[in-house]
Every structure is written in C-alpha cells, then in structure tokens.
N, C-alpha and C positions, 0 to 999 in steps of 0.2 A: 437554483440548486436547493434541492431540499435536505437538511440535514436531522437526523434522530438520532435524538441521545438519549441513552437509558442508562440505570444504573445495571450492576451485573456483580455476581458474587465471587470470589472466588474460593475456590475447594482448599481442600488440607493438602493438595499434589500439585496446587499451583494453575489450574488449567477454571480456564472461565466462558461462557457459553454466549458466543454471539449472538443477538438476538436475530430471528427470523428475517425482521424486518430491512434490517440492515445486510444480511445476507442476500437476501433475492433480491434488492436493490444494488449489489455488487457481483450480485451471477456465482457468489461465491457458492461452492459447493461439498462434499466431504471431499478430501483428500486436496483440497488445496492449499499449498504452503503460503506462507505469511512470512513476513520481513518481520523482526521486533525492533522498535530502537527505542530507546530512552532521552528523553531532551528536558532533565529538570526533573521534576518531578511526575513527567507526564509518560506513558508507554505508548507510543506509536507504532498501528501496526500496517503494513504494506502487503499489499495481494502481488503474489510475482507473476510474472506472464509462464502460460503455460511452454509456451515455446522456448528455446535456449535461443540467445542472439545467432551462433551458430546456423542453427539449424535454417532460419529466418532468414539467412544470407549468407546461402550458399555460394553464389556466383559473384558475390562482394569477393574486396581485397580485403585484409585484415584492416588497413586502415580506415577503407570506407564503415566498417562495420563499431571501428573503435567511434568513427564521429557521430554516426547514428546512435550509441549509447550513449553517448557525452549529450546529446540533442534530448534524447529521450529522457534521463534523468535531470534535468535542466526542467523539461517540462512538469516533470515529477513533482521536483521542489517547487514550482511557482504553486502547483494545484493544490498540494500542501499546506505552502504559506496562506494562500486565500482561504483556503477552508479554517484553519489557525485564527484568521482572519474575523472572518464571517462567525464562528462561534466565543470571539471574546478571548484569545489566547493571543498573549503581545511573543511571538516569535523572534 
C-alpha cells in the first residue's frame, strides 16, 4: 500500500484542498461526501459509498442487510487501524 502525505492549508472558512494525488488514488471526485471524525488531535476523513445500504439490498431482509453493515464497518475500522498503523499513529 502506498500512502502520501502532504501538508495542506487551511482557508479562513475552514475548507482544505485534497491533493490530486490522493484523490485519483481514491477515485474521489467533485461532489463526493466525506465522513469527518475527530480521534485526538487527528481529523479523519472517510469517502461514503455512493450507494445507500438500501438501495444495494433490495431483496435483503432488514436484518440481513443490518449484518452486512455491521461486516462492512468492521472491515472499515481494521483498514483504518493498519493504515494508522503503517504511518506511525498508535490508535
């Protein structure tokens, strides 16, 4: 895995400008939303799936579809952690 870290500025309105690189390495594109979360002094951000769980499992029961998030964010936090990991941040 390859990870780039850059520094990056932020404005007088609070908003900071992903670099390129790290964008088209995440397919991210304009109007994509982002997760914010805070852990310390760190800001973590998360790319959401375009799709809504719903839409993606239609033919599910609610509960199959509540396990398949419970599964999916599971695998969230582990790709999280190692990256955390991998760049020197004790999580």
């Amino acid at each position: 895995m390859v990870i780039t870290l850059a520094t990056v500025k932020m404005s007088s309105r609070g908003q900071v400008v992903i670099p390129q690189q790290l964008r088209e390495g995440l397919g991210l594109v304009e109007g994509c939303k982002l997760k914010v979360y805070q852990e310390g002094k760190k800001i973590i951000m998360v790319a959401e799936p375009e799709s809504k769980p719903e839409e993606l499992f239609v033919a599910a029961s609610k509960d199959a579809t509540k396990k398949a998030m419970e599964i999916s964010h599971e695998l969230d936090e582990t790709k999280l952690r190692e990256l955390l990991k991998e760049i020197g941040v004790k999580a």
